[in-house]
C-alpha positions as CSV (number, residue, x, y, z in Angstrom):
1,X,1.5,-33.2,20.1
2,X,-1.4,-30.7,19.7
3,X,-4.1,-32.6,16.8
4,X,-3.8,-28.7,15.5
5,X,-0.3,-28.3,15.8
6,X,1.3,-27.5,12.6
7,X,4.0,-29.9,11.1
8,X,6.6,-27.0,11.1
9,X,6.4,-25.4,14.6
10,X,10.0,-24.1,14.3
11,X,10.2,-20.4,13.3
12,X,13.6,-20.7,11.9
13,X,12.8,-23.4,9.2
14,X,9.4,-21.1,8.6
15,X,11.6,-18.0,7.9
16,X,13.5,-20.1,5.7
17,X,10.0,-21.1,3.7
18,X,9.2,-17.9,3.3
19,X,12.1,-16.2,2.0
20,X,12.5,-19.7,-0.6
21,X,9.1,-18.5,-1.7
22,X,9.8,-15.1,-1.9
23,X,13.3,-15.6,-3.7
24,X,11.2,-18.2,-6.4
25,X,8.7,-15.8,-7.3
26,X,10.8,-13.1,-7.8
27,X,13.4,-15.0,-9.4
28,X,10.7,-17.0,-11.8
29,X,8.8,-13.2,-12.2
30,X,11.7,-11.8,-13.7
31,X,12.7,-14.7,-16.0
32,X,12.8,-14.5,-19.7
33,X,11.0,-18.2,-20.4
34,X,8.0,-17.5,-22.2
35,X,6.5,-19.7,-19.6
36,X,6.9,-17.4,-16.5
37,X,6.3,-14.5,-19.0
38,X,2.2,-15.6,-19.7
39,X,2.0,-16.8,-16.1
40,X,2.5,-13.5,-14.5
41,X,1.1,-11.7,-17.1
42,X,-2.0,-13.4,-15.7
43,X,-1.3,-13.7,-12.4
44,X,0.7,-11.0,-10.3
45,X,3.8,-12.0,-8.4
46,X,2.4,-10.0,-5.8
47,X,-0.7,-12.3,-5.4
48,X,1.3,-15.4,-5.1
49,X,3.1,-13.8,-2.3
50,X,-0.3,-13.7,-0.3
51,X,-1.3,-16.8,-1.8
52,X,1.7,-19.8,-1.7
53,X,1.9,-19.0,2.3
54,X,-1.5,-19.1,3.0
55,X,-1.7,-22.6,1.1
56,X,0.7,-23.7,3.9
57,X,-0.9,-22.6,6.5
58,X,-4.2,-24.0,5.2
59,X,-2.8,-27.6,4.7
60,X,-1.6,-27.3,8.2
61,X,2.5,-27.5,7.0
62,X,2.4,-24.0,9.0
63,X,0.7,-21.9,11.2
64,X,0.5,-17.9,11.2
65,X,-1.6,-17.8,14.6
66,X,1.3,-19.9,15.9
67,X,4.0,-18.2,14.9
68,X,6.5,-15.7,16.6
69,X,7.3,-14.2,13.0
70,X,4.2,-11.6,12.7
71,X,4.5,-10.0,15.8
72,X,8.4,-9.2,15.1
73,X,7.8,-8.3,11.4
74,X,4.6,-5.6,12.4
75,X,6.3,-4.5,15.1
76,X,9.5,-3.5,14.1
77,X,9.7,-3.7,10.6
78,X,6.5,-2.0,9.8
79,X,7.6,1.3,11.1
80,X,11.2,0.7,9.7
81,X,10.1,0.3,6.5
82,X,7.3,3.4,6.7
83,X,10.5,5.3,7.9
84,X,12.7,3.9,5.0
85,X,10.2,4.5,2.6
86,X,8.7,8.1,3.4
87,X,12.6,9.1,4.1
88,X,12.7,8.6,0.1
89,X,10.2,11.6,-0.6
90,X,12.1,14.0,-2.9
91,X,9.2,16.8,-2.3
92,X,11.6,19.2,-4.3
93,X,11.5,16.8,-7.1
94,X,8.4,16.3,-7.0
95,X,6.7,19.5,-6.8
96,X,9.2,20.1,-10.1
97,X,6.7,17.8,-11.4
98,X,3.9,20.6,-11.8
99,X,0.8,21.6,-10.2
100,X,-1.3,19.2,-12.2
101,X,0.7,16.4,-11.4
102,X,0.5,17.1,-8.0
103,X,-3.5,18.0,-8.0
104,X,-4.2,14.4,-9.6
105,X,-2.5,13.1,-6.7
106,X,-4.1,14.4,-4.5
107,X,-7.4,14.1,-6.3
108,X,-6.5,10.1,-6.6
109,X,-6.6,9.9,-2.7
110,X,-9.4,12.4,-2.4
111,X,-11.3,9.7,-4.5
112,X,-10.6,6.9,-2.7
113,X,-11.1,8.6,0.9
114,X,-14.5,9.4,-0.1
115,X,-15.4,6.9,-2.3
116,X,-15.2,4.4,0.4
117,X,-18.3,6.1,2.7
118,X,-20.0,6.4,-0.5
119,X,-19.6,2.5,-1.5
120,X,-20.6,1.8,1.8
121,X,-23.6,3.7,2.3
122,X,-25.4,3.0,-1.3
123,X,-24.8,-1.3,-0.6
124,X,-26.0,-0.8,2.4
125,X,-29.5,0.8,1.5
126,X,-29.7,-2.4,-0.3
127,X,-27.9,-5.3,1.2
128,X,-27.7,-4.0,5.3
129,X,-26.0,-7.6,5.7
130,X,-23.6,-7.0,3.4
131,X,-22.2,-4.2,5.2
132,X,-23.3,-5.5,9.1
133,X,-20.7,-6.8,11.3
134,X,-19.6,-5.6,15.2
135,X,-15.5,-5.5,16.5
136,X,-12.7,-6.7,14.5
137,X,-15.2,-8.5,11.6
138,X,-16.6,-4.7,11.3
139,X,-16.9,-4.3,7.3
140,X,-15.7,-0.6,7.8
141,X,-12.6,-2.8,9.7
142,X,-11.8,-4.5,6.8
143,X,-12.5,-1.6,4.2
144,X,-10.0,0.6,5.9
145,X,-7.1,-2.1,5.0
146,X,-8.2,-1.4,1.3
147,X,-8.2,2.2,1.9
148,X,-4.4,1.7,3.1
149,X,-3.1,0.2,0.3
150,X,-4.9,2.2,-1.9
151,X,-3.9,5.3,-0.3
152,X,-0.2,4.0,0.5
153,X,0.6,0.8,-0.3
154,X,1.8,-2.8,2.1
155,X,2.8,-1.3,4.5
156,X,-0.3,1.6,5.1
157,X,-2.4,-2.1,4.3
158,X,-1.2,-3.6,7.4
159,X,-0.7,-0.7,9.4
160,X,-4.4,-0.3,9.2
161,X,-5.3,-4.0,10.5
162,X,-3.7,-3.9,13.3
163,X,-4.7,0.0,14.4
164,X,-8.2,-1.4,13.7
165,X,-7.7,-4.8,14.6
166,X,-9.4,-6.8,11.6
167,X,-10.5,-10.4,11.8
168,X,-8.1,-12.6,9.5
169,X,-10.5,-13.7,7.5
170,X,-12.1,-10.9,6.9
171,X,-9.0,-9.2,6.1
172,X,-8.1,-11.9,3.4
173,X,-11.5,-11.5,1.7
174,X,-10.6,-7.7,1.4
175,X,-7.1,-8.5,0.0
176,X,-8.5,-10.6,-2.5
177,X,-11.0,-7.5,-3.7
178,X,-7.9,-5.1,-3.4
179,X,-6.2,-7.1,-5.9
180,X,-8.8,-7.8,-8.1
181,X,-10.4,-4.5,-8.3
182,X,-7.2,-3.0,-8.8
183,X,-6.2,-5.1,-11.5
184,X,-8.9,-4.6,-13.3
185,X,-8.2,-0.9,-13.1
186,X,-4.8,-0.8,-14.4
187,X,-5.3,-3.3,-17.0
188,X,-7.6,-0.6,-18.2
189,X,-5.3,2.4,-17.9
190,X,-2.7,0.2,-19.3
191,X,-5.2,0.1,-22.5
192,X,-6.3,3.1,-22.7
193,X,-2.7,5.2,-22.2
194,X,-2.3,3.8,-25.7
195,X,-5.0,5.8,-26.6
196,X,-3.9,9.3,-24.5
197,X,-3.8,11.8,-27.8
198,X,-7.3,11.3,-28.2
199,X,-8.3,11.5,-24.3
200,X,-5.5,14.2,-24.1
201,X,-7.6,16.0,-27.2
202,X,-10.9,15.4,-25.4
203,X,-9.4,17.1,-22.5
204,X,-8.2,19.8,-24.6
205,X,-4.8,19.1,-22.4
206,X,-1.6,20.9,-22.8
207,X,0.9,17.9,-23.1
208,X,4.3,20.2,-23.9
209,X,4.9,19.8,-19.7
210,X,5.5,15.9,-20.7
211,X,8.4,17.0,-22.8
212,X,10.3,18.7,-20.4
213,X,9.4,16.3,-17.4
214,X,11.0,13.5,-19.8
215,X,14.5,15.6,-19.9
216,X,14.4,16.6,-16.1
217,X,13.4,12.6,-15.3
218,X,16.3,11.3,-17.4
219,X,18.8,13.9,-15.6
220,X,18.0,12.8,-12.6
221,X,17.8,9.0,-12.7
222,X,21.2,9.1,-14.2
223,X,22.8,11.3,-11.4
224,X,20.9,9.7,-8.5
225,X,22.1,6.6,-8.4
226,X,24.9,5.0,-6.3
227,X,26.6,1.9,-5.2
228,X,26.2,1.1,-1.5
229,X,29.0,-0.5,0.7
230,X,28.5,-1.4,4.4
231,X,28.4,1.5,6.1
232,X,25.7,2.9,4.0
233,X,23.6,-0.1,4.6
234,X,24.2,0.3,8.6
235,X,23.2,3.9,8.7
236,X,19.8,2.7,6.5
237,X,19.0,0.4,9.4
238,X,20.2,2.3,12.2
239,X,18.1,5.4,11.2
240,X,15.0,2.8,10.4
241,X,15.1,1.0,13.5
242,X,16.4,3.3,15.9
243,X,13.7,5.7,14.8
244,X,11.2,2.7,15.2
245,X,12.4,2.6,18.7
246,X,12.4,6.4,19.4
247,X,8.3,5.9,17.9
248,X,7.7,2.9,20.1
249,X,8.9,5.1,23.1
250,X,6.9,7.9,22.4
251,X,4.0,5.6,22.4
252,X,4.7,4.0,25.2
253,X,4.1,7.5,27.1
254,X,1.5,8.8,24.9
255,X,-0.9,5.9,25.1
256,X,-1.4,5.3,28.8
257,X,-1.6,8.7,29.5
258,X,-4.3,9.0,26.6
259,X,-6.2,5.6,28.1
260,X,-6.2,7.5,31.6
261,X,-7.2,11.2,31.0
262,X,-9.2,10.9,27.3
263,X,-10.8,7.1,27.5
264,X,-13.9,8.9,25.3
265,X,-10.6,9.0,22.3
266,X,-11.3,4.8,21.9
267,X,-13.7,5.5,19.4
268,X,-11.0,6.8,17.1
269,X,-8.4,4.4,17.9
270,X,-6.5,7.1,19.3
271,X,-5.6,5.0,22.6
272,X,-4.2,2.1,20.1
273,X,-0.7,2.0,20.9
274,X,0.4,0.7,17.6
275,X,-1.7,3.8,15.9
276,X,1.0,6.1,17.5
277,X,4.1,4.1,16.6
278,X,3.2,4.0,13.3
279,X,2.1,7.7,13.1
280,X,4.7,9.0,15.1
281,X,7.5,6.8,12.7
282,X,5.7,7.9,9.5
283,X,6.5,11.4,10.8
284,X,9.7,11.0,11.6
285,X,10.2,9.5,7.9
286,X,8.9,12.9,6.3
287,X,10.7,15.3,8.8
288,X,14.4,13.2,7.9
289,X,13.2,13.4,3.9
290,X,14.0,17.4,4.4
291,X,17.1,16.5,5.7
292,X,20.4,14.9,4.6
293,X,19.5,11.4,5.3
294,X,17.5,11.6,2.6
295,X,20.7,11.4,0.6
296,X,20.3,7.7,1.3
297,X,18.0,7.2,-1.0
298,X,20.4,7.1,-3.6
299,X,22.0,4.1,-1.7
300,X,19.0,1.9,-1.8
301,X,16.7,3.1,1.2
302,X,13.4,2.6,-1.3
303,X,14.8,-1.2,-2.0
304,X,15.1,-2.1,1.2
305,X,12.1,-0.9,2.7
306,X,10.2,-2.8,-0.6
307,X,11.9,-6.0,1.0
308,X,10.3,-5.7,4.1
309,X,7.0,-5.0,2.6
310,X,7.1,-8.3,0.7
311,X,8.2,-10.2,4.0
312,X,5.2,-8.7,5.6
313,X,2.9,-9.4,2.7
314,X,4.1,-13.3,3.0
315,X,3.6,-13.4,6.9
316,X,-0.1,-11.8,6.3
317,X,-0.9,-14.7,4.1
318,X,0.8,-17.5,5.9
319,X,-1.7,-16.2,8.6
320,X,-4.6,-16.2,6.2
321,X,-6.8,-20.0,6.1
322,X,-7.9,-19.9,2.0
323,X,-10.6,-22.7,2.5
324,X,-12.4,-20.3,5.2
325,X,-12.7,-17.4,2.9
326,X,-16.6,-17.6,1.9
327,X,-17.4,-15.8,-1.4
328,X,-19.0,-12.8,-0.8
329,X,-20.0,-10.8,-3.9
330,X,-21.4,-8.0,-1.8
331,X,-18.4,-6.7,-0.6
332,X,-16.9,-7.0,-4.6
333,X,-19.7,-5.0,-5.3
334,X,-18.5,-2.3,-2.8
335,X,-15.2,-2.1,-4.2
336,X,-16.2,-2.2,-7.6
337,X,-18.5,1.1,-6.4
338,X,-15.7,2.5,-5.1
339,X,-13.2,2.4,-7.8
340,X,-15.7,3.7,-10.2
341,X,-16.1,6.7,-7.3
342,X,-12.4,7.9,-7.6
343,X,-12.4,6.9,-11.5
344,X,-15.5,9.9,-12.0
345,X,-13.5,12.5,-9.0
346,X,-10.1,11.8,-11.2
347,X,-11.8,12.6,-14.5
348,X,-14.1,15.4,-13.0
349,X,-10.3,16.8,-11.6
350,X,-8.6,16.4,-15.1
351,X,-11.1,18.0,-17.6
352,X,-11.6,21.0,-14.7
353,X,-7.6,21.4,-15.1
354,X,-7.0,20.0,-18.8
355,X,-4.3,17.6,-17.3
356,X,-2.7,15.1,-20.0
357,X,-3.9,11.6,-19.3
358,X,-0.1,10.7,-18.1
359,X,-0.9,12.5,-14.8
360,X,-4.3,11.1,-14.7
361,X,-2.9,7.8,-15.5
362,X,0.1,7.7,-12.8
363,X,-1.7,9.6,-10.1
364,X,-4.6,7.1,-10.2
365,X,-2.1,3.9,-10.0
366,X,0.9,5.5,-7.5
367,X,-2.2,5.5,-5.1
368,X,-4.5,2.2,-6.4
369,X,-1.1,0.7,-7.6
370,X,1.6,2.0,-5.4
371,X,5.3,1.4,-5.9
372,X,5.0,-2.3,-7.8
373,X,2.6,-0.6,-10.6
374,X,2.9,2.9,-11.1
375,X,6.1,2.6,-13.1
376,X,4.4,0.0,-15.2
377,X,1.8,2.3,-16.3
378,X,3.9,5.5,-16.2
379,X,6.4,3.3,-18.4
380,X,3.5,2.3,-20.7
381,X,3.9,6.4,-22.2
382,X,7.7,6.4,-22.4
383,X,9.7,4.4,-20.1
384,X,11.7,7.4,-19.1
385,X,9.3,8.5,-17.2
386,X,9.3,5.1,-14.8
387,X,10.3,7.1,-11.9
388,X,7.6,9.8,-11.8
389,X,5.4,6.7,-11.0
390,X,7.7,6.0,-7.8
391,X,7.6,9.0,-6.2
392,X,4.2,9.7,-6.8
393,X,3.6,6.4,-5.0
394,X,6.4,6.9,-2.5
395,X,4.4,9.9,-1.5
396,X,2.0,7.8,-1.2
397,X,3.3,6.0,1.2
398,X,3.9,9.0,3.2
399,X,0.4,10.4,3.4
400,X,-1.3,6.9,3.0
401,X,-1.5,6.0,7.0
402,X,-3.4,9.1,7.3
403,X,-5.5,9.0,4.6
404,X,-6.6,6.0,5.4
405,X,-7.5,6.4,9.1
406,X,-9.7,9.3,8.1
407,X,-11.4,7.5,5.6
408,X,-12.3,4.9,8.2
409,X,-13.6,7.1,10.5
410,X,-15.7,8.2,7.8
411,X,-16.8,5.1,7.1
412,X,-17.6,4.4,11.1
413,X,-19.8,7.1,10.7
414,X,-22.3,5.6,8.0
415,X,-21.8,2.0,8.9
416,X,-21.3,1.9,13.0
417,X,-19.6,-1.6,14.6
């Protein structure tokens, strides 16, 4: 036997692993002992879901490199779960939302598109190490895996590692400042929604829009939802995966023909294969949200596609080696910079349009937060109003891939590697 070999080589046992560890935490996270209670009150189910797997693989009971699982899971259920997810966009519903809500949004992403660059460029007249590194251990690399999640979400996350092609261990040091940066930052919107009259009265806000967005959110949660049978759940992965398949198809003709006539579009990762399939999926998503399949939804579309984005998030970490992550408070320093970048363009945005902190609050998190968090904090002002945060975060989903590509090629630009 290989002196590296794992001690679990079979894949089938290791899928069983992962979902255990999956079904404990969300089992435990949801319990109603006291115990689990302060525990993930502290820590977030979502980090153990990074963190359990790459124990294993770090004690050597399993291995990510060696594994078949991560190629399937990217490449197939990535784009199923984009399509799943951005299928879910109600843009009716949420352009019903109002103008502000919508501008917050959209300044939330603005923030963190150019709040990355920014970071990047003021470390860097300082600390030049900090933000050095050539290929796939480019900081700008790594940075664009936080711009994905915190544009988008799990998915956008890993979308962006493999278009840019990260090193593992850099990636898992930029997980680990994702997480705590944005913890942070929600455990201080959390705090301060209790105190929205007065930042709603130093905004000189008009909060009578929260009124009627509490009926209209009410009416529609209780009307949307339905039970699923079989051939509800069928269609749900025939349209995700045989829209996957249309998108890896496309690619497959797009991409060579790209490689042969425009080699120049390398420098933009516009010859990476995997950077069509998941734009040309993502697209699909949108274009069937204006359709009737987005009548799915109702069925469980969003649940589903959250499933696979844990899977992925376990079968990043199982790939991730914890004792080779080096501390490195430089690049802590760039996301701190960063947050506090989109924090001053969100507050700029909301005094300019008088928006009640609620729509400062849930933009800010449906993008740094995404889908796990935003209802948390949208909750936090009337629980009611839970859903806005999803489909503010849902649309971020759909514009996160995007986002996030264009705020790495901003980055390439100040930092080149």
């Amino acid at each position: 036997m290989n002196a590296n070999a794992p001690l679990i080589t079979n894949d089938a046992v290791v899928l069983g692993i992962i979902a255990s560890i999956l079904a404990f935490i969300f089992y435990t996270s949801d319990s109603k002992s006291r115990f689990w209670k302060k525990f993930y009150y502290y820590i977030p189910s979502l980090v153990l879901c990074y963190f359990l797997p790459s124990v294993l693989n770090s004690l050597g009971i399993i291995s990510g490199d060696q594994s078949g699982l991560y190629p399937v899971v990217v490449n197939y259920f990535l784009p199923c779960c984009l399509i799943l997810l951005t299928l879910s966009v109600d843009f009716k519903a949420i352009i019903g939302l109002g103008k502000k809500a919508l501008i917050m949004f959209f300044a939330s992403v603005a923030g963190v598109m150019i709040g990355a660059p920014i970071a990047l460029l003021l470390v860097g007249t300082f600390s030049p190490a900090t933000v050095a590194g050539q290929g796939s251990g480019a900081i700008w690399r790594g940075l664009s895996a936080i711009a994905g999640s915190w544009i988008g979400g799990g998915a956008n996350q890993t979308a962006m590692k493999e278009i840019f092609q990260i090193d593992d261990n850099l990636f898992a040091s930029m997980v680990t400042v994702d997480i705590v940066v944005s913890s942070i930052w929600m455990a201080l919107l959390i705090y301060c929604a209790a105190r929205a009259d007065k930042i709603d009265a130093w905004f000189k806000a008009d909060t009578s829009k929260i009124q009627e967005l509490l009926q209209r959110v009410e009416k529609y949660e209780q009307s949307s939802q339905k039970n699923p049978d079989l051939k509800h759940y069928m269609l749900m992965l025939g349209i995700g995966l045989g829209f996957t398949g249309l998108a890896h198809f496309l690619a497959g003709m797009i991409t060579p023909y790209l490689v042969e006539n425009y080699p120049q579009l390398e420098k933009l990762s516009l010859t990476s294969s995997f950077f069509w399939v998941i734009l040309i999926a993502t697209s699909c998503g949108i274009i069937l949200s204006f359709t009737k399949a987005r009548k799915l939804e109702s069925y469980g579309t969003f649940k589903i596609g959250s499933v696979i984005i844990y899977f992925m998030v376990a079968t990043i970490g199982m790939r991730i080696d914890v004792t080779g992550i080096v501390s490195n408070p430089g690049l802590f320093l760039i996301g701190v910079i960063w947050i506090l970048v989109h924090i001053t363009v969100m507050l700029i945005v909301a005094k300019l349009i008088r928006a009640p902190f609620f729509f400062t609050a849930v933009g800010s998190q449906s993008c740094i937060g995404g889908p796990a968090s935003a209802p948390v904090v949208a909750s936090v002002f009337h629980p009611s109003l839970a859903p806005v945060g999803v489909l503010l975060a849902v649309l971020g989903y759909a514009v996160g891939t995007y986002g996030a590509y264009i705020a790495a090629i901003l980055m390439r630009m100040v930092v080149p590697g």
